[in-house]
C-alpha positions in Angstrom: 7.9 20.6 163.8 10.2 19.4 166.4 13.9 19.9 166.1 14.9 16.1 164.6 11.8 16.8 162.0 13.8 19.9 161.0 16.3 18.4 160.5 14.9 15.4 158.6 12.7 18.1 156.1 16.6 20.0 155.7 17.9 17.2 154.5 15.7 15.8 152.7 15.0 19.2 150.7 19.1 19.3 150.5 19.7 15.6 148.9 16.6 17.4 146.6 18.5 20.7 145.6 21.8 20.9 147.9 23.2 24.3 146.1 26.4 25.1 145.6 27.8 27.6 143.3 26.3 30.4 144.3 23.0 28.5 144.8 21.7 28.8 148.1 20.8 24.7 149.7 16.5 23.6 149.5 16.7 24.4 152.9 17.2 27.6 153.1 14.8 28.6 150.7 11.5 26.3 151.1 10.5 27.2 155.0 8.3 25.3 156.2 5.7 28.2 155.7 6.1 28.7 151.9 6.0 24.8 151.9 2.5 25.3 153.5 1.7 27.8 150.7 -1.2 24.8 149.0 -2.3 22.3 151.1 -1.5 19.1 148.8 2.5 20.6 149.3 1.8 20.2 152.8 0.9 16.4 152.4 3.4 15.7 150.0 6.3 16.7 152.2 4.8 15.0 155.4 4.2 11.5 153.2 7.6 11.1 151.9 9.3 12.8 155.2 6.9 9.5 156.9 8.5 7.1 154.1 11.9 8.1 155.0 14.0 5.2 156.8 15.3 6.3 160.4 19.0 7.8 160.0 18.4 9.0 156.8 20.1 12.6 157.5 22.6 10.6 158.7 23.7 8.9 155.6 25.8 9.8 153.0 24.6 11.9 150.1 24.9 8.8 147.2 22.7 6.8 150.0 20.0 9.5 150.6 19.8 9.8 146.7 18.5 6.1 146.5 16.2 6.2 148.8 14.6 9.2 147.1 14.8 7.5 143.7 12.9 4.5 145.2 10.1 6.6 146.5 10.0 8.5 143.4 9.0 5.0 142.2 6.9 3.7 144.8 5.0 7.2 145.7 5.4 8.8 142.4 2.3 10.9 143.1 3.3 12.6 146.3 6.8 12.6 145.3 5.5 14.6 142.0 3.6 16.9 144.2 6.6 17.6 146.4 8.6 18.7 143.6 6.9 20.7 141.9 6.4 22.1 145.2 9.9 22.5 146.1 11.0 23.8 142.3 8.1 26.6 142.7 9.3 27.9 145.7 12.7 27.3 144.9 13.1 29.2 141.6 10.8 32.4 142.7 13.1 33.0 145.7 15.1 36.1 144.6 19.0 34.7 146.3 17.9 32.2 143.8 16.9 33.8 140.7 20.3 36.3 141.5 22.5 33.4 141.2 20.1 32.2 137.5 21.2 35.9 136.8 24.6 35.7 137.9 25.6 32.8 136.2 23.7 32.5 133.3 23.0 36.3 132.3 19.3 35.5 132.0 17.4 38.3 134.2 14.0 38.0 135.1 11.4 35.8 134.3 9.4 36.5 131.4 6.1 36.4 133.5 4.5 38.9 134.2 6.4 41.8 132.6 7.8 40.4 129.7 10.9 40.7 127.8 11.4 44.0 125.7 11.2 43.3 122.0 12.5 44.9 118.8 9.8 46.9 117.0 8.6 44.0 114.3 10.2 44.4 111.2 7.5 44.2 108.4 10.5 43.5 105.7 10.3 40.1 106.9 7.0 39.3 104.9 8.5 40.2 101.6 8.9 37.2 99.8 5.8 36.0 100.8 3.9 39.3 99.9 5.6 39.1 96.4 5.1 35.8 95.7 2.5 35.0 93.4 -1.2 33.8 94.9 -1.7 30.1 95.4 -5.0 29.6 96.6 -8.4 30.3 95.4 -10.2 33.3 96.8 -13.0 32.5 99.1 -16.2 34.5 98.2 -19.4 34.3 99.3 -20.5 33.7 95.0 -18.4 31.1 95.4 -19.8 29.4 97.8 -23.2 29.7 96.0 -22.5 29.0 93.4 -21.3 25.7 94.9 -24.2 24.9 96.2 -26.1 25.4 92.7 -24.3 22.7 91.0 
């Protein structure tokens, strides 16, 4: 990418997630390279970055959020495809889930380790354990006898 597209994709991903509060900006986090990590990301980001009006880096942040809520509209496929794009690579960056961490006191995703649970506590099912059978046993006389009738 040339220097001006660099810009353009910066500032595009910024008006997207622009950070703050101990978030770091899009840009910063979604190079071009983990960007490129499927090949329909890749399209994505070049459609809408080809949609873009000239100057749009250069206007201010309510303006750039307009244009992006048009093309949501207009290229709602591709403007799908480069969110989800942009939130995966976004919220698996580490600075990123530090600051989740840091502000929230959530830690870690759940996937693939999993959260440590309490040992299940079987006095739990008491009430329903103790409370009297409401349905008819299924036997295999039953059932043939069923038939018989």
């Amino acid at each position: 990418m040339t220097a001006d597209r660099d810009r353009l994709r910066a500032c595009l991903l910024d008006t997207l997630i622009p950070g703050g509060k101990g978030f770091p900006p899009a840009s910063g986090v979604a190079r071009p390279e983990r960007l490129a990590f499927r090949p329909n990301w890749t399209m994505a980001l070049k459609a809408v970055m080809s949609a873009l009006p000239d100057g749009f880096e250069t206007l201010e942040a309510a303006g750039r959020r307009a244009i992006l809520e048009g093309l949501e509209q207009t290229m709602a496929p591709a403007f799908q495809t480069l969110i989800e794009a942009l939130y995966s690579v976004y919220y698996t960056d580490p600075r990123v889930l530090a600051a989740v961490s840091e502000q929230t006191g959530y830690r870690n995703p759940p996937q693939p380790a999993g959260y440590v649970m309490a040992p299940f506590d079987d006095s739990v099912l008491a009430t329903v354990r103790n409370h009297p059978q409401s349905w008819r046993p299924t036997t295999p006389e039953r059932s043939k006898d069923r038939h018989d009738e």
